[in-house]
Structures are given as structure tokens and as C-alpha cells.
C-alpha positions in Angstrom: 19.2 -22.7 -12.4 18.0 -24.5 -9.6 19.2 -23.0 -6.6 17.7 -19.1 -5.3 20.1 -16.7 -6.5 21.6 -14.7 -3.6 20.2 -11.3 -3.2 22.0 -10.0 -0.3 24.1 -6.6 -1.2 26.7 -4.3 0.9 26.3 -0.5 1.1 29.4 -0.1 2.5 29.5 -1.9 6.1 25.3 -2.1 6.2 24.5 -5.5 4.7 20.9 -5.7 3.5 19.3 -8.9 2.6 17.7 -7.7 -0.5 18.1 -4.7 -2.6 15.0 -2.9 -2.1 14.8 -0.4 0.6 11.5 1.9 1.3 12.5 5.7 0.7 12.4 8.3 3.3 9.3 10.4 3.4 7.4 8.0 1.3 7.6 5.4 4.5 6.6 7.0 7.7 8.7 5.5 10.6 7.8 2.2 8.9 5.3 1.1 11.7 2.6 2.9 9.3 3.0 -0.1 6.9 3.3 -2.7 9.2 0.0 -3.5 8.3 0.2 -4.0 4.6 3.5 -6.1 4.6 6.3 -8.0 6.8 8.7 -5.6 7.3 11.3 -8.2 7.6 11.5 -8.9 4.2 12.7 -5.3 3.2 16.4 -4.9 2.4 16.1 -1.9 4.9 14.2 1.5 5.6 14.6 4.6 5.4 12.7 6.9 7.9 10.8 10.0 7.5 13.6 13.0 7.1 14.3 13.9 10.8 15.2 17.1 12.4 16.7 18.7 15.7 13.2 20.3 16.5 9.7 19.1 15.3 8.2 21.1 12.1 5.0 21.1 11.5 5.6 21.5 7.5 4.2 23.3 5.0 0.1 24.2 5.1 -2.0 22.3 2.4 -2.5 21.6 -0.3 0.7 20.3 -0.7 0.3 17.3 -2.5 -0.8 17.5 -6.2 -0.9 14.5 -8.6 0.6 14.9 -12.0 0.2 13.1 -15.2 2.9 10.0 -14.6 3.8 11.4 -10.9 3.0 13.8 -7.8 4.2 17.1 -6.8 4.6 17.3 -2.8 5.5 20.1 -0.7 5.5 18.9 2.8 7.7 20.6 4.3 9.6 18.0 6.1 7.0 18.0 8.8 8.3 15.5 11.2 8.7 14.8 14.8 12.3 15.5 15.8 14.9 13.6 16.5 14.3 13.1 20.3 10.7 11.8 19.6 11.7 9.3 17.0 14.5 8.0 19.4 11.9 7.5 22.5 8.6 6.8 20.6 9.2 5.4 17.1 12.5 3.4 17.0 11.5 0.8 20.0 9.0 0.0 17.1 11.3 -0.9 14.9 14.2 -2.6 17.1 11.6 -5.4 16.7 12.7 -6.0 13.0 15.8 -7.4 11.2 16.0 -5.0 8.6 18.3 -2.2 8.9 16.8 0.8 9.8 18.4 4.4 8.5 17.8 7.9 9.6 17.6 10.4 7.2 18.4 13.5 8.6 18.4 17.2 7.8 19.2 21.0 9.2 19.0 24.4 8.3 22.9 25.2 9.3 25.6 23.2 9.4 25.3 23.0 13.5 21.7 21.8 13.2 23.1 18.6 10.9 26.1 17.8 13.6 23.7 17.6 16.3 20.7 16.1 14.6 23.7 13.1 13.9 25.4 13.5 17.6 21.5 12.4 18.9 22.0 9.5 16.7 25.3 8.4 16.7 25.1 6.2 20.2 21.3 5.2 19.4 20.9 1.5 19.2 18.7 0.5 16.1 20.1 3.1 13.8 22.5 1.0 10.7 23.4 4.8 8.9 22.6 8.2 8.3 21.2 9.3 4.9 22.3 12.5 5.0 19.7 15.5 2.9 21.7 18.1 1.5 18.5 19.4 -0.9 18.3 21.7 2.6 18.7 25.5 2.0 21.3 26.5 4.3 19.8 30.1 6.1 23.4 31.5 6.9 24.3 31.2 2.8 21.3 33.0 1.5 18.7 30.0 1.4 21.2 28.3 -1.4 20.8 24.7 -0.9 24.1 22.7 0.6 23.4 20.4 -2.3 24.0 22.4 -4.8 27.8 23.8 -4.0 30.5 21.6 -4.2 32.2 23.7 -1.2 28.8 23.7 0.8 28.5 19.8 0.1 31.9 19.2 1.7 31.7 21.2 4.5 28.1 19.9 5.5 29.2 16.2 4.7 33.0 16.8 6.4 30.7 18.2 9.8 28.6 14.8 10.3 31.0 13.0 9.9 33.7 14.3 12.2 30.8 14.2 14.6 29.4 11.0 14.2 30.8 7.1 13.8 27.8 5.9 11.7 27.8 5.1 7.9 26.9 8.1 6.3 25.1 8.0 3.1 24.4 11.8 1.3 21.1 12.3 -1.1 21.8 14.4 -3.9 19.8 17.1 -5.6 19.3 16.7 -9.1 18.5 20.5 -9.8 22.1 21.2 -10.2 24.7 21.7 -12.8 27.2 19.1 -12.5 25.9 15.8 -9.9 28.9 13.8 -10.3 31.4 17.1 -8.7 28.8 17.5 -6.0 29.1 13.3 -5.6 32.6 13.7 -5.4 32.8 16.5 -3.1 30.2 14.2 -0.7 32.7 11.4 -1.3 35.9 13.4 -0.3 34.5 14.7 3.0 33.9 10.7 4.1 30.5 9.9 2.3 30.2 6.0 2.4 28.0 6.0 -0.3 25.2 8.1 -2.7 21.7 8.3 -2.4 20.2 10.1 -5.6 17.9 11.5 -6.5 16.0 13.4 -4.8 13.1 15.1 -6.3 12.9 17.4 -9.2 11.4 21.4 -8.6 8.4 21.3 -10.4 4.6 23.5 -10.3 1.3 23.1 -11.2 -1.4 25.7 -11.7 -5.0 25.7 -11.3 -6.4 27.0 -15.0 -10.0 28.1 -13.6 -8.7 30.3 -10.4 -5.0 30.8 -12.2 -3.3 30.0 -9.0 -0.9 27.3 -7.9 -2.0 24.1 -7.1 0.4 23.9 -4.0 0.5 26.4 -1.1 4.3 26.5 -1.6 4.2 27.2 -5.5 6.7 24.6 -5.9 6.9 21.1 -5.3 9.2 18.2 -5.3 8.6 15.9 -8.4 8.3 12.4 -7.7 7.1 9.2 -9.6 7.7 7.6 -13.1 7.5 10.9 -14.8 11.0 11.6 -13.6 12.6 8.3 -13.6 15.1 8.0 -17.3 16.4 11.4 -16.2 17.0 10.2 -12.7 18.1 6.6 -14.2 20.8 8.3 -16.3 22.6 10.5 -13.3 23.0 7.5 -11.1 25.1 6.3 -14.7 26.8 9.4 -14.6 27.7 9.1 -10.3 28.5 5.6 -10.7 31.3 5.7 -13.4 32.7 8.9 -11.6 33.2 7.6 -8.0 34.4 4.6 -6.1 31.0 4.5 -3.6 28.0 2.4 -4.1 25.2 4.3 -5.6 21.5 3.9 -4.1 19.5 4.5 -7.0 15.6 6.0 -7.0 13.2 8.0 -8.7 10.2 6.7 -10.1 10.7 3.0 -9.9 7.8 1.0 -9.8 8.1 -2.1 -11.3 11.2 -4.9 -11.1 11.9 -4.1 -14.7 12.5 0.1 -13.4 14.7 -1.5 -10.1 16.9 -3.7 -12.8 17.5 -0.3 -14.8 19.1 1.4 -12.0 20.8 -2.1 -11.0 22.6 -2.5 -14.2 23.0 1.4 -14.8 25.4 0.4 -11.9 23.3 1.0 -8.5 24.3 -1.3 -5.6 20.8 -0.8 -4.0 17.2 0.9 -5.2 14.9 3.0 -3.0 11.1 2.8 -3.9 9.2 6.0 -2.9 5.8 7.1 -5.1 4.9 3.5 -5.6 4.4 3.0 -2.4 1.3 5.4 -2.3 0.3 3.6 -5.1 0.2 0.0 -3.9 1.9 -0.5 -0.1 3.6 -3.7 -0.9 5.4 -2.3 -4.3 8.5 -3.2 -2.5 8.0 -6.9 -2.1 6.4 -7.1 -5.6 9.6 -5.6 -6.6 11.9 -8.2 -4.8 10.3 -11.6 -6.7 10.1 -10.0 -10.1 14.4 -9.0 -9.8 14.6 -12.9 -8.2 12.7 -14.0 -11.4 14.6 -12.6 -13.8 18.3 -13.5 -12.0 16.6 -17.2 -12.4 15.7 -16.9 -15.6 18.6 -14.8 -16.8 20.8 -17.8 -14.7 22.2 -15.2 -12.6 23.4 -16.9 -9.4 24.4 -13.3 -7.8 22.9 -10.0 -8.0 25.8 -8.3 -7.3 27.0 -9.4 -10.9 24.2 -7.7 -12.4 25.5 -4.1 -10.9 27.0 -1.7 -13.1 26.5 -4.6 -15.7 25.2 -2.0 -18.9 26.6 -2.9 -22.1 27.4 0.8 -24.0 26.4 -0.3 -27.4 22.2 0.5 -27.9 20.1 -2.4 -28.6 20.2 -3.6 -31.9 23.7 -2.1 -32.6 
């Protein structure tokens, strides 16, 4: 094979020149890794989660390393909505690369306006919508975790907003592929998952928790064949493109979720690790389509073969 293979992919109507995108809250506002790497060359980014107000976030510690991960409880500790819009996306209208806002609320209301603030903001490509947010007027019970609650969340933002709207799913539930299909039915243009898994560590010697919050999000390799085999499980069961993360950090993880049939990957703890993970990424999936004399990487998705290795 002689010629590049193309890597450009379609979430919907946001074209992205690469499959790689940097994951929301693992990112910044992307000018904090402007530094390190080109931000041209991502497929697109994913900003830090944003509210209606500013939270300041859970107090420390709140980020504890684990063998083959991290646990973090931040908090979502960002700037709000308004701020990013004035002092953070100018930064980023300088770039090619799709830029999309993740966004999240306490109620329903919160979620509609957070994506009303958006929806006429120049610089935005879509709306990665977090449902792992407990909803106060049910009780704390996460919107991600009800198919009704999913809808109605999903079936708000986008009665109040024109943008794409991608949805990131919880894995702590029962069933992911009814909540992906509630997502879908209430006009999701496509699945972000996973989020992180509810984990804890605990300090032997004072026999507390390690984290202020008790709990944490779990994050990083650790997590990755559990999150690898519900993208499977979403992909087969709806007709959306599936943007596939948790724990990659290598081309080899990336081509996993590709063939396990995401359209896209997101790459979250490696970048703490090493801040150009992404583009390391991209050249080892281009060297294997060229070795595997794959001229398109959209022939690779959803590509797995059912019958184990060796069968």
C-alpha cells in the first residue's frame, strides 16, 4: 500500500480528520496542552464538563492513583458556561479541530440552559451531553441511570438546542444498551461511553479513605475490557456511532474499540501520563491500516470477527 490511508470519520454531521479526540476533564479547555502538541492534528476536543454556574469542586485529596488507573473526585470544578464562552473559546477558534462542549446540570432546567448558552456560540461543533449527573429533584439518582430520566434529560437539550448532541453514558447501571436506546430515541446523534466506574481506596495506616469524597471515578487501563465490551454491546443494539473510551493508551487499546465497532475513541488517563498520547495514538492506527492494507478506517469499524482466536 502505497498511498496514506484515509483517516477522516463522521460522528453524525461533525467530520473529524482523525479518530482520536482528547476526553473531557482529562483536557482542560485544550489551551493547557497547547504546549505539548499541535492541536491541529486532533480529530477534535472535548472540553472540561461545563456548567450554568462555576463550581469550585470537591476539596482534596481527590485524586488517588491505583494499581493500572486513578480514582478522581473532582467534582466538576469548572468555570461556567459564560466564562468559557468569553475567556476560553476565542483560544480555540484559532484551531481546525472541532471543539465539543460537554455539559452537565443538576435538574433538567440547568441542562436546557447550560445548551441554550451554547447553541448560537460560534466555535462549538456538538454537545457531549453528561448524564452520570444526580438529578436533586429525583432523590440524587443519576439521569444516567433511568431509562425515563435519560429520555427526558436528552428529549430537553434537544428541543432547546440545534447542535449535535452526543450523550456519555454511565456504566454503573443495569442494562447500557436500554439507557443508549432511550438517549437515542429522545434525538441523541450519537454515544459517548464510558464514563468512569465508582470505585474507593482506603488508607490501611489511618483506616480512612483516600479521597475526601469516599468515592471516586475509576479511570485508566484498569477499566478498559469491561468498558471495551459495552461499547460492543451499544453498537450492535443501536443505529448511532459509538465514541468509544476507557483506559486506552496505546494504538493497539484505540483499534479494540474501533473494531468492537466505535466510529471514534476518546483518550482520557493517558494523557496525564504522557501529553501527546493522542498523536502517538494516531501514527500507530495509520501503521497498522498500512500494514494491514487498509485504505479506509471506516472499514475497520465494527469489523470483529465473533469466532475467538484460534477457533
Amino acid at each position: 500500500m502505497t498511498n496514506k490511508p484515509n483517516l477522516a470519520v463522521s460522528i453524525g454531521k461533525v467530520k473529524l480528520k482523525n479518530p482520536l479526540m482528547a476526553a473531557s476533564g482529562t483536557f482542560g479547555y485544550g489551551e493547557e496542552y497547547s504546549s505539548w502538541l499541535d492541536l491541529n492534528r486532533l480529530g477534535a476536543i472535548v472540553v472540561k464538563g461545563l456548567s450554568i454556574k462555576p463550581q469550585r469542586g470537591n476539596p482534596p485529596p481527590r485524586i488517588v492513583e491505583t494499581p493500572a488507573g486513578m480514582l478522581n473526585a473532582i467534582g466538576l470544578e469548572n468555570i461556567g458556561v459564560a466564562k468559557f464562552i468569553k475567556s476560553k473559546l476565542p483560544f480555540l477558534r484559532n484551531y481546525n479541530t472541532p471543539v465539543i462542549a460537554n455539559i452537565f446540570g443538576k435538574t433538567i432546567d440547568e441542562y436546557v440552559s447550560v445548551a441554550e448558552a451554547l447553541n448560537n456560540t460560534s466555535g462549538v461543533a456538538a454537545l457531549e451531553v453528561n448524564i452520570s449527573c444526580p438529578n436533586v429533584k429525583q432523590g440524587g439518582i443519576s439521569f444516567g441511570t433511568d431509562p425515563k430520566s435519560t429520555y427526558s434529560v436528552v428529549s430537553a437539550v434537544r428541543k432547546a438546542c440545534r447542535l449535535p448532541l452526543w450523550v456519555k453514558l454511565s456504566p454503573n447501571v443495569g442494562s447500557i444498551a436500554a439507557i443508549a436506546k432511550s438517549a437515542a430515541d429522545a434525538g441523541a446523534d450519537a454515544i459517548s461511553l464510558v464514563n468512569t466506574f465508582l470505585g474507593m481506596a482506603v488508607d490501611i495506616h489511618s483506616r480512612r479513605p483516600k479521597l475526601h469524597n469516599i468515592t471516586g471515578g475509576l479511570s485508566g487501563p484498569a477499566i478498559r475490557p469491561i468498558a471495551l465490551r459495552l461499547v460492543w454491546e451499544v453498537a450492535k443494539n443501536i443505529n448511532l456511532p459509538v465514541i468509544g473510551m476507557g483506559g486506552i493508551m496505546r494504538s493497539e487499546d484505540a483499534l479494540e474499540f474501533i473494531i468492537a465497532g466505535a466510529a471514534a475513541v476518546s483518550i482520557g488517563t493517558a494523557n496525564f501520563v504522557n501529553p501527546t498520547a493522542s498523536l502517538d495514538i494516531i501514527a500507530g492506527i495509520e501503521k497498522y491500516l498500512i500494514d494491514k492494507e487498509i485504505a479506509d478506517i471506516n472499514q475497520l469499524v465494527g469489523s470483529l470477527r465473533l469466532k475467538p482466536a484460534g477457533s
